[in-house]
C-alpha positions as protocol buffer text, in pm:
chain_id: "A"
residue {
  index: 1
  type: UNK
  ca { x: 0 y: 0 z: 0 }
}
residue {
  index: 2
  type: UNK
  ca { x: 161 y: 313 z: -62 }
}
residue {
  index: 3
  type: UNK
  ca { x: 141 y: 629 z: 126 }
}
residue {
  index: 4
  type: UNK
  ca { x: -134 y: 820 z: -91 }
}
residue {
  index: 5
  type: UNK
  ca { x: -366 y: 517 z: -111 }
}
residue {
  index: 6
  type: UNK
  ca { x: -469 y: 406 z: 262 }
}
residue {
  index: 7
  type: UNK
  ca { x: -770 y: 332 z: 337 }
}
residue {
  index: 8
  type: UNK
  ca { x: -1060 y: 515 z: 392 }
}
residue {
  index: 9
  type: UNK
  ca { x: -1100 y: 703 z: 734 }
}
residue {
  index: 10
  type: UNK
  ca { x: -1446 y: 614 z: 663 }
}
residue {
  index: 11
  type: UNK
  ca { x: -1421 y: 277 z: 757 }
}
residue {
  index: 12
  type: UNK
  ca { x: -1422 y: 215 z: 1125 }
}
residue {
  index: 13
  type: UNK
  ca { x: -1265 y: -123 z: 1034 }
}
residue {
  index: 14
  type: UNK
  ca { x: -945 y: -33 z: 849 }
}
residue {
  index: 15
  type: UNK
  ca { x: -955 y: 229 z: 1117 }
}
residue {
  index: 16
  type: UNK
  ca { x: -925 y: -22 z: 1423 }
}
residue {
  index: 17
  type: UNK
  ca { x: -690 y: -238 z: 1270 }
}
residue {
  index: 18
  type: UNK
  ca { x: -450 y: 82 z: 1130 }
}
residue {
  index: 19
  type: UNK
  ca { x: -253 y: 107 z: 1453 }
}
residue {
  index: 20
  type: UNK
  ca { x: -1 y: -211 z: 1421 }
}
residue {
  index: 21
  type: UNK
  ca { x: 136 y: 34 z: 1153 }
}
residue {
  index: 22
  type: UNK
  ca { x: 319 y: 254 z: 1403 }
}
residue {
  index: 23
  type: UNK
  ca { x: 305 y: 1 z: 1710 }
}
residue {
  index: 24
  type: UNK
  ca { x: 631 y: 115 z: 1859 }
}
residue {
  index: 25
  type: UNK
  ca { x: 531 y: 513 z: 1812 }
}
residue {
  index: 26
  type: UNK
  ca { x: 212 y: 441 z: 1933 }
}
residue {
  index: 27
  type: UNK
  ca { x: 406 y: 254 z: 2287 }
}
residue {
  index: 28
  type: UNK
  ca { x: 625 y: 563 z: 2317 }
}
residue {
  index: 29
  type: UNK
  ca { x: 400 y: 863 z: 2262 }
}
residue {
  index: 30
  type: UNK
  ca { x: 34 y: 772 z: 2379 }
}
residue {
  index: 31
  type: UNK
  ca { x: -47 y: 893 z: 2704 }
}
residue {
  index: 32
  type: UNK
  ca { x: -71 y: 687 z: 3059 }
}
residue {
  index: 33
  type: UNK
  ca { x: -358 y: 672 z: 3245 }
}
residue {
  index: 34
  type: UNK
  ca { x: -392 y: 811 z: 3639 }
}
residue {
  index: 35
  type: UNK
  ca { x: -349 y: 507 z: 3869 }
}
residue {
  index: 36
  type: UNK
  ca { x: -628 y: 679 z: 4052 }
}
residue {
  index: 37
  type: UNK
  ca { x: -855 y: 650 z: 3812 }
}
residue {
  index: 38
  type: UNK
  ca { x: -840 y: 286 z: 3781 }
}
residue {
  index: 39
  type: UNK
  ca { x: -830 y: 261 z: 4167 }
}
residue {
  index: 40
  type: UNK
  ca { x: -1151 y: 399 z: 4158 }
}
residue {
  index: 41
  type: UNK
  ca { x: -1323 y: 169 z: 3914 }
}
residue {
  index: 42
  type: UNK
  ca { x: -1128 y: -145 z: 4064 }
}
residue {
  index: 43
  type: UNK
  ca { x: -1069 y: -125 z: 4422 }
}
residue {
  index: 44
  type: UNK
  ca { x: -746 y: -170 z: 4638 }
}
residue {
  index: 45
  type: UNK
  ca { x: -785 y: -602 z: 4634 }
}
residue {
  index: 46
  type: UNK
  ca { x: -592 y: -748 z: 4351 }
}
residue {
  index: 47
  type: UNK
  ca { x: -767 y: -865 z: 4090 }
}
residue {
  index: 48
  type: UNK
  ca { x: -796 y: -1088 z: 3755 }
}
residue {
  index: 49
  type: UNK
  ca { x: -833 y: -846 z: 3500 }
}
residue {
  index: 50
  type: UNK
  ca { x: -889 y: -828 z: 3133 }
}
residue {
  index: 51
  type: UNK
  ca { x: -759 y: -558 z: 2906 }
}
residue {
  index: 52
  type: UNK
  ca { x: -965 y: -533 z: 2627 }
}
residue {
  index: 53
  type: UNK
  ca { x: -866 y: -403 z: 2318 }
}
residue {
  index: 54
  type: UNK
  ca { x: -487 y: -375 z: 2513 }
}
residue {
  index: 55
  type: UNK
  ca { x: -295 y: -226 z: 2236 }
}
residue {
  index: 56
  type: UNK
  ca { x: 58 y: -195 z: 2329 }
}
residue {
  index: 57
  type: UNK
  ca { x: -18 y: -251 z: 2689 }
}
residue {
  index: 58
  type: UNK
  ca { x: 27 y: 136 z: 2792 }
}
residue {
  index: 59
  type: UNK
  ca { x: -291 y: 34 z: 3068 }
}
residue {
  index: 60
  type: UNK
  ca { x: -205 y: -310 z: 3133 }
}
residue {
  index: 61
  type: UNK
  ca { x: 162 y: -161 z: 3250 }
}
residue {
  index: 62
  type: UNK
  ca { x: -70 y: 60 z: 3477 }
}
residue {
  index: 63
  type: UNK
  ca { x: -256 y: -228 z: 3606 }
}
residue {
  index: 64
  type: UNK
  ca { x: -10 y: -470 z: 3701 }
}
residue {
  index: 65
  type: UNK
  ca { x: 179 y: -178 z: 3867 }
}
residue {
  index: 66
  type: UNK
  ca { x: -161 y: -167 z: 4123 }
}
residue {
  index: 67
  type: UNK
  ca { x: -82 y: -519 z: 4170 }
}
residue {
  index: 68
  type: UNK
  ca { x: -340 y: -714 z: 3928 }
}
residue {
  index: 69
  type: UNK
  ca { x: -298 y: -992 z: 3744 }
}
residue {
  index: 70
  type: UNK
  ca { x: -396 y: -878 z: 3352 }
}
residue {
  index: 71
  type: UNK
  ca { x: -500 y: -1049 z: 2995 }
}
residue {
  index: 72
  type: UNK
  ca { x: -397 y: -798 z: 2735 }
}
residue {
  index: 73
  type: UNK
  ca { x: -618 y: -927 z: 2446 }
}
residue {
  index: 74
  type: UNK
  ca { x: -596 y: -770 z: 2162 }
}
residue {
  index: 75
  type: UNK
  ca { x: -675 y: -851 z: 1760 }
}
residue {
  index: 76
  type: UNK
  ca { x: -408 y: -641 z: 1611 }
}
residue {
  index: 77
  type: UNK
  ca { x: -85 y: -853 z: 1578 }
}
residue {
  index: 78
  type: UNK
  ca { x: 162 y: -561 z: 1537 }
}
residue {
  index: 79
  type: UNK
  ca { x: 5 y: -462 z: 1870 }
}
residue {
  index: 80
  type: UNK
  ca { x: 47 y: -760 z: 2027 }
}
residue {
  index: 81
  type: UNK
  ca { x: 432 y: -784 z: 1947 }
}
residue {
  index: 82
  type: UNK
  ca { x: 494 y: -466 z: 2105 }
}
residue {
  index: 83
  type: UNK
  ca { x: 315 y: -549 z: 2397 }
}
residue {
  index: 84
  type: UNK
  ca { x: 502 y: -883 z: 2440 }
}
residue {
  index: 85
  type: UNK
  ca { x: 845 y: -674 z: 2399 }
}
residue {
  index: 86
  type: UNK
  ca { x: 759 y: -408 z: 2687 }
}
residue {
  index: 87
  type: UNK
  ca { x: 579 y: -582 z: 2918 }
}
residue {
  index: 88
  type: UNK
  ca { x: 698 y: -911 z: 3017 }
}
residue {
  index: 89
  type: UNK
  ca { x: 475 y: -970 z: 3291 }
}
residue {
  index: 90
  type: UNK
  ca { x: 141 y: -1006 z: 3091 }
}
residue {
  index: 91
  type: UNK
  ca { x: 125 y: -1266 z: 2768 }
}
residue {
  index: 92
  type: UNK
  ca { x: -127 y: -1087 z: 2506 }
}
residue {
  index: 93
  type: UNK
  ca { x: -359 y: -1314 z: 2334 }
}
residue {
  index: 94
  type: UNK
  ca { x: -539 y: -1272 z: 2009 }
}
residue {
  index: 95
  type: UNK
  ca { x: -900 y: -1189 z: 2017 }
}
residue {
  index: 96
  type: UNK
  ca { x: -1167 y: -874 z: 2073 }
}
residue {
  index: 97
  type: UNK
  ca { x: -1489 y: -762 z: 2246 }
}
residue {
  index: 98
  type: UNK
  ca { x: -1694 y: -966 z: 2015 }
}
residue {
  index: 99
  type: UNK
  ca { x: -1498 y: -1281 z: 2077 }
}
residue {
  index: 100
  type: UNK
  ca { x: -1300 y: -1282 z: 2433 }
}
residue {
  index: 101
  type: UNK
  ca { x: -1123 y: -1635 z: 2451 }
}
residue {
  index: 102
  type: UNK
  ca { x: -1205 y: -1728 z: 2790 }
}
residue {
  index: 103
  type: UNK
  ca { x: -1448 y: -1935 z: 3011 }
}
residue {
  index: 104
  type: UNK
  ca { x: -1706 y: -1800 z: 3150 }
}
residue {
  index: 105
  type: UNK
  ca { x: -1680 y: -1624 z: 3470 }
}
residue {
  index: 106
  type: UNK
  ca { x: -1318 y: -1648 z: 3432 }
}
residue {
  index: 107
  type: UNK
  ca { x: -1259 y: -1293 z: 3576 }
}
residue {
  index: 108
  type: UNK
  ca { x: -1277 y: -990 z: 3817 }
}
residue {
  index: 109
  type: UNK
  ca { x: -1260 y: -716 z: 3582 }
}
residue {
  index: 110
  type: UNK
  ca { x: -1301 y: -594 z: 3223 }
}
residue {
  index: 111
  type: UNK
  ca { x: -1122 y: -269 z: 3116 }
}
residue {
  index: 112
  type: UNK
  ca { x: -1088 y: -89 z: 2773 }
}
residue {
  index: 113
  type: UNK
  ca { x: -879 y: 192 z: 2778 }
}
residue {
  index: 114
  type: UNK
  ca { x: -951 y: 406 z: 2434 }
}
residue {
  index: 115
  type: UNK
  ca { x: -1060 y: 117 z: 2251 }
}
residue {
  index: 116
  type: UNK
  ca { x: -1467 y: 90 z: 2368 }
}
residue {
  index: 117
  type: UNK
  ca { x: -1569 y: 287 z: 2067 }
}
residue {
  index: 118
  type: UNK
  ca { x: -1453 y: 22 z: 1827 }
}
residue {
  index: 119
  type: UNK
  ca { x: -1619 y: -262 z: 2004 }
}
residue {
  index: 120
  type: UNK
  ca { x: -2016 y: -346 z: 1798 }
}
residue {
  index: 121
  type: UNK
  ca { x: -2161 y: -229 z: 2138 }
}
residue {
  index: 122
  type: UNK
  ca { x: -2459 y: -562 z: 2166 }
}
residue {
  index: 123
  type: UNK
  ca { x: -2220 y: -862 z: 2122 }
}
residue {
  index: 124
  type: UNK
  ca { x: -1954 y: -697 z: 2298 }
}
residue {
  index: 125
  type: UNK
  ca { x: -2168 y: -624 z: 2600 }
}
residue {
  index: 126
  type: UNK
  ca { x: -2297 y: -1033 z: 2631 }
}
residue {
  index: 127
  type: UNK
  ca { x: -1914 y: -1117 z: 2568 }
}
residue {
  index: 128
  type: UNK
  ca { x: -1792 y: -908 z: 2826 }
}
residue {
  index: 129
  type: UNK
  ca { x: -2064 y: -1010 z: 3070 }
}
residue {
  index: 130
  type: UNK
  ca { x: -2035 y: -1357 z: 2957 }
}
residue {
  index: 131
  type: UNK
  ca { x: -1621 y: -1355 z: 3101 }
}
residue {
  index: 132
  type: UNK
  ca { x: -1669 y: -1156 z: 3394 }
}
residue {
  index: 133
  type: UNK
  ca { x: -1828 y: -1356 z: 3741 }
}
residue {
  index: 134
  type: UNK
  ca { x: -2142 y: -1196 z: 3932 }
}
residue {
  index: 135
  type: UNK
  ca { x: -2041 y: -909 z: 4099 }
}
residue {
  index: 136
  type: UNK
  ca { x: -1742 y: -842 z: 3808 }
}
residue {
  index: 137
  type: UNK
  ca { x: -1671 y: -474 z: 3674 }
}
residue {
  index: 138
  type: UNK
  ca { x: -1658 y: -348 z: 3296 }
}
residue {
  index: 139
  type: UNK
  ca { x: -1429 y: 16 z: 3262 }
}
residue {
  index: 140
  type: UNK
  ca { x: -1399 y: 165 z: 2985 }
}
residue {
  index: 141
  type: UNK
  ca { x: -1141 y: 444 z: 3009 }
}
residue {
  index: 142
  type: UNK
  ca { x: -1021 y: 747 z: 2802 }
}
residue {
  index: 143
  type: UNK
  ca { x: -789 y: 1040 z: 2825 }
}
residue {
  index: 144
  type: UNK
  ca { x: -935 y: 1322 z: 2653 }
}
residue {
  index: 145
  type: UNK
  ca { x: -746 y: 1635 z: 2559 }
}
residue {
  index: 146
  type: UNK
  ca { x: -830 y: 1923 z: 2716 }
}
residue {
  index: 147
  type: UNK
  ca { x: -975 y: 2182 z: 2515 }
}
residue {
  index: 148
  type: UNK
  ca { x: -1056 y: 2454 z: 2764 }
}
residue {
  index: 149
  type: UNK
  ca { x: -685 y: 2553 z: 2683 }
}
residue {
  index: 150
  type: UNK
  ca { x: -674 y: 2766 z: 2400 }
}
residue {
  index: 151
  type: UNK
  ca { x: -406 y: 2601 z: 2173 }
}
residue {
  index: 152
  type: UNK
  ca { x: -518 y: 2284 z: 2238 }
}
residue {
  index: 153
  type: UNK
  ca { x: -827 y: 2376 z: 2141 }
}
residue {
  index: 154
  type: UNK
  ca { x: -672 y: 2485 z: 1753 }
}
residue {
  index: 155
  type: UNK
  ca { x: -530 y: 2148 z: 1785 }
}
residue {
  index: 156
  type: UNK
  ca { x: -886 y: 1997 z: 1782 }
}
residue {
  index: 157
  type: UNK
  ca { x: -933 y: 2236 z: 1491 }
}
residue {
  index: 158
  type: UNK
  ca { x: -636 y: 2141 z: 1278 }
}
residue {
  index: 159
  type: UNK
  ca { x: -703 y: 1745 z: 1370 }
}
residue {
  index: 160
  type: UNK
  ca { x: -1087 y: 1759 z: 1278 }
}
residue {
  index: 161
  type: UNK
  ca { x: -1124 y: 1612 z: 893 }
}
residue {
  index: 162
  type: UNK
  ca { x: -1398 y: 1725 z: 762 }
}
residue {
  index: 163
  type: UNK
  ca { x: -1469 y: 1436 z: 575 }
}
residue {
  index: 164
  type: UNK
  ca { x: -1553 y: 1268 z: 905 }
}
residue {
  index: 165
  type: UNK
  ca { x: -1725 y: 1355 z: 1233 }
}
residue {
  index: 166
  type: UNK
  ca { x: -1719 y: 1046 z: 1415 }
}
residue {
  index: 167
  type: UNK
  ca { x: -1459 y: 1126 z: 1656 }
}
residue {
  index: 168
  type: UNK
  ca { x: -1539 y: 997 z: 1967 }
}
residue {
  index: 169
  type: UNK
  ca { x: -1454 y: 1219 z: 2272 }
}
residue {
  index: 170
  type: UNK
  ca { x: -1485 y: 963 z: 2549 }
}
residue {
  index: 171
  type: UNK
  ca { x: -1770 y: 1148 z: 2664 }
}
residue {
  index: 172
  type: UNK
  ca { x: -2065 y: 878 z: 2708 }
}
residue {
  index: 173
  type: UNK
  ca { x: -2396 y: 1129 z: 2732 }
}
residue {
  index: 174
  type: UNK
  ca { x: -2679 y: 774 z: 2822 }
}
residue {
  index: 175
  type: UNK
  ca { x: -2407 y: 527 z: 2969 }
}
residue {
  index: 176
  type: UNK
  ca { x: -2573 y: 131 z: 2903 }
}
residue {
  index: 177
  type: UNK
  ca { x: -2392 y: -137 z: 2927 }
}
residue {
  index: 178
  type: UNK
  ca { x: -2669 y: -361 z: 2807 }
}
residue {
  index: 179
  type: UNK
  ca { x: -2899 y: -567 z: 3042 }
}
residue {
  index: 180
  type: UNK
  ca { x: -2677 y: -801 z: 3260 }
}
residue {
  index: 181
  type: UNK
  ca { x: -2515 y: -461 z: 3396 }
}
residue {
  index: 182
  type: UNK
  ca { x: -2603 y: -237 z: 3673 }
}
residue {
  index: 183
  type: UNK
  ca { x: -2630 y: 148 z: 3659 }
}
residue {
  index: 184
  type: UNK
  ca { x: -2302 y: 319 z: 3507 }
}
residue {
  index: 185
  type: UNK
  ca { x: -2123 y: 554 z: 3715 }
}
residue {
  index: 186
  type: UNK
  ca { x: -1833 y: 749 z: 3586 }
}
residue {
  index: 187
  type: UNK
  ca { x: -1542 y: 1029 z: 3751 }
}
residue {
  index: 188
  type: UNK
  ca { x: -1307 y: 1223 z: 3537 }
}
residue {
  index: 189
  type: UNK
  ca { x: -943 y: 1264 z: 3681 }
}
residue {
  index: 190
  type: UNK
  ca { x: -736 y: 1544 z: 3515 }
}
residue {
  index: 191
  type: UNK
  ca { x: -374 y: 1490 z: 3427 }
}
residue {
  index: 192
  type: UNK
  ca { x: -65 y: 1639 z: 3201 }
}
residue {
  index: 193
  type: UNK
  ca { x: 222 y: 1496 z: 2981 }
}
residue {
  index: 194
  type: UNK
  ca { x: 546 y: 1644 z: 2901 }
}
residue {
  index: 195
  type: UNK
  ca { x: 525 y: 1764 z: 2541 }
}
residue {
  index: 196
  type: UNK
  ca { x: 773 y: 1924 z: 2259 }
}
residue {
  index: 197
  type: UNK
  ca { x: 671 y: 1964 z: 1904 }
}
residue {
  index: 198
  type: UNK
  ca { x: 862 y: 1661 z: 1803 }
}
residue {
  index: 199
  type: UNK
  ca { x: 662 y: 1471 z: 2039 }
}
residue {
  index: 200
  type: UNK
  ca { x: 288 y: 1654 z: 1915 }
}
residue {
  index: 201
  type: UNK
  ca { x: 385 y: 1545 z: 1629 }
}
residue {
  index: 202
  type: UNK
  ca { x: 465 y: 1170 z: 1715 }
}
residue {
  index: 203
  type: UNK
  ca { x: 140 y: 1154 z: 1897 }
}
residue {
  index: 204
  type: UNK
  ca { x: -45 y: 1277 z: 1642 }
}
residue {
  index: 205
  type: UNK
  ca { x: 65 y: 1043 z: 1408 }
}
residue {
  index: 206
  type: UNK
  ca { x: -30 y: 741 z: 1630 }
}
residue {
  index: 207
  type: UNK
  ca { x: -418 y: 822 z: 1546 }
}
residue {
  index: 208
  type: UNK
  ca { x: -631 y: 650 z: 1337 }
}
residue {
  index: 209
  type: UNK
  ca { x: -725 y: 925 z: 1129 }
}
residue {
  index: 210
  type: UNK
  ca { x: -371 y: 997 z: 1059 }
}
residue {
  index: 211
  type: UNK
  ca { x: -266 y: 661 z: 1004 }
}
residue {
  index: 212
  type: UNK
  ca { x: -556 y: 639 z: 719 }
}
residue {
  index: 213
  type: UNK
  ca { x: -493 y: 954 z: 557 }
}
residue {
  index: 214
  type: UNK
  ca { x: -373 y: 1048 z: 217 }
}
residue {
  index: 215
  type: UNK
  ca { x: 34 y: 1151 z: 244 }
}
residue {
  index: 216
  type: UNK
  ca { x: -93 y: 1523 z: 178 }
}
residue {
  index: 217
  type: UNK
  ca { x: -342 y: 1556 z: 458 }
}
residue {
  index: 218
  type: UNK
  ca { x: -32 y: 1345 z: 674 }
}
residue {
  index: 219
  type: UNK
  ca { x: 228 y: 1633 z: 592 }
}
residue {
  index: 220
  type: UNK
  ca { x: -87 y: 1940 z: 621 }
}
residue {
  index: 221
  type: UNK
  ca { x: -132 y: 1826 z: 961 }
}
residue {
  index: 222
  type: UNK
  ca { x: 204 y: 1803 z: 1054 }
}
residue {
  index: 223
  type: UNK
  ca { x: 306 y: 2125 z: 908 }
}
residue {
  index: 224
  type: UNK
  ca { x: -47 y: 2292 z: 1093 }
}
residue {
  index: 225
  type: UNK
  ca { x: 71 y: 2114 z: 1416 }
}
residue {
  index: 226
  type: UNK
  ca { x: 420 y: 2300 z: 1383 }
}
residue {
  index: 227
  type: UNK
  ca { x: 304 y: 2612 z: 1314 }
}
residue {
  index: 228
  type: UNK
  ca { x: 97 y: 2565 z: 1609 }
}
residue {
  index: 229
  type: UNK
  ca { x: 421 y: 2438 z: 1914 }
}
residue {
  index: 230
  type: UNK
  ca { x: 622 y: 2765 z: 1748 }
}
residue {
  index: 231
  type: UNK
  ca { x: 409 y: 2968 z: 1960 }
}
residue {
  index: 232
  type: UNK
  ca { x: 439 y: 2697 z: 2252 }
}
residue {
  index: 233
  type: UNK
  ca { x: 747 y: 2694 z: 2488 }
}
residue {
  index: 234
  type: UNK
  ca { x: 1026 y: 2380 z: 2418 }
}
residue {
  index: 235
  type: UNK
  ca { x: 853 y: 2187 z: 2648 }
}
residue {
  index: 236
  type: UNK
  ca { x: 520 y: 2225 z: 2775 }
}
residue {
  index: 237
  type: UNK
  ca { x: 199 y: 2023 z: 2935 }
}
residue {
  index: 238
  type: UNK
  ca { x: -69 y: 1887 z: 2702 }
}
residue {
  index: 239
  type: UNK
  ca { x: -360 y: 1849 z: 2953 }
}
residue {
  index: 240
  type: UNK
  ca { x: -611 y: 1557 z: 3013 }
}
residue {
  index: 241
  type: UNK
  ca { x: -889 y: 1500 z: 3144 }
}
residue {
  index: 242
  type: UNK
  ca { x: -919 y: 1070 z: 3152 }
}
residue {
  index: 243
  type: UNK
  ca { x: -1289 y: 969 z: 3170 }
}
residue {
  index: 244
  type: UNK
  ca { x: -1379 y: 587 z: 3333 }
}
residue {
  index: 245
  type: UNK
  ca { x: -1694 y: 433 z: 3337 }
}
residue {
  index: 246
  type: UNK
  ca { x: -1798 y: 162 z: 3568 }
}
residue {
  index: 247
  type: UNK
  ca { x: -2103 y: -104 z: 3615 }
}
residue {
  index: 248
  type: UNK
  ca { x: -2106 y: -407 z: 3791 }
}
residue {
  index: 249
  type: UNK
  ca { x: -2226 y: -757 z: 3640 }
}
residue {
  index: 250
  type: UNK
  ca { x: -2555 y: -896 z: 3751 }
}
């Protein structure tokens, strides 16, 4: 495939799968997640946990460092290299939402950390609640930039393709986790990362919408995201704010 002919940012598919492409980028410029947040979803007692949707393990690193025991799974195999190179203590296995290999009941805990809006939301629900015991917790997690700052508000700008507005914030308005779950709750916990424009620019290029572009609209963004850090000190904070959901299994 060459650079000018990737596919479609219209297809959620090609869109899911597009991140094996820069797995190691990905592993080095995505942002962590706040060991509080997942404290609050999970509770202080270890527990068996799944990481769904586990990409390069950037969560399950957080989660075994609380002292869980974790199953990255994850369908992208570029993913699931990375993850096997950087974190030794959890094997990843092939599979997704839809189709968790695992007996039922087999665990505490289901998280997704910025991968639930992939999953086809039915099937995934059953399959989650299918893995998880009674009593088990689904979290879905994202960190969501913070656009009350003005320049990373014109970042929004500059990322948001016109050609598609299906970008999801992490911002769940009617939280359902189908009918074997209880009522969602859900806490946002803000946080920073270190950033230069080298490193916007690595970041950016981790997305899917980047990753499915056209070459031009690649080298427009970077060049926008440039012009943008000039006006930025050499280092500075890009802002979070990570949003977790939680519901317990019936």
């Amino acid at each position: 495939m060459t650079a000018d002919k990737r596919p479609s940012d219209r297809d959620p598919a090609a869109q899911a799968l597009s991140f094996g492409l820069a797995a190691e980028r990905y592993d080095a410029n995505r942002p962590t997640y706040p060991p509080a947040a997942l404290t609050w979803a999970l509770g202080t007692p270890a527990r068996h946990v799944v990481d769904l949707g586990a990409g390069t393990g950037i969560l399950t690193r957080v989660l075994l460092a609380l002292g869980h025991r974790v199953l990255p799974v994850e369908p992208d195999a570029g993913m699931r290299d990375r993850l096997a190179t950087t974190t030794p203590d959890a094997v990843p296995v092939e599979g997704s939402a839809e189709r968790i290999p695992l007996e039922d009941g087999a665990v505490d805990a289901v998280v997704a950390g910025q991968s639930y809006h992939w999953f086809d939301p039915e099937p995934a629900h059953a399959e989650i609640a299918r893995v998880l015991r009674s009593g088990g917790i689904f979290a879905p997690v994202w960190n969501i930039r913070d656009d009350s700052v003005p320049w990373v508000a014109r970042l929004t700008e500059i990322l948001d393709d016109p050609r598609d507005h299906r970008t999801h914030e992490g911002l769940l308005e009617h939280p359902d986790f189908g009918p074997e779950f209880g009522p969602v709750a859900s806490k946002g916990f803000q946080h920073e990362v270190p950033m230069t424009a080298d490193r916007l620019v690595a970041l950016v290029s981790t997305r899917s919408y980047y990753l499915t572009a056209t070459g031009q609209r690649q080298a427009e963004i970077e060049t926008q995201i440039r012009e943008l850090a000039a006006g930025l000190p050499e280092v500075f904070p890009l802002p979070y704010l990570t949003m977790i959901y939680k519901a317990v299994r019936n």
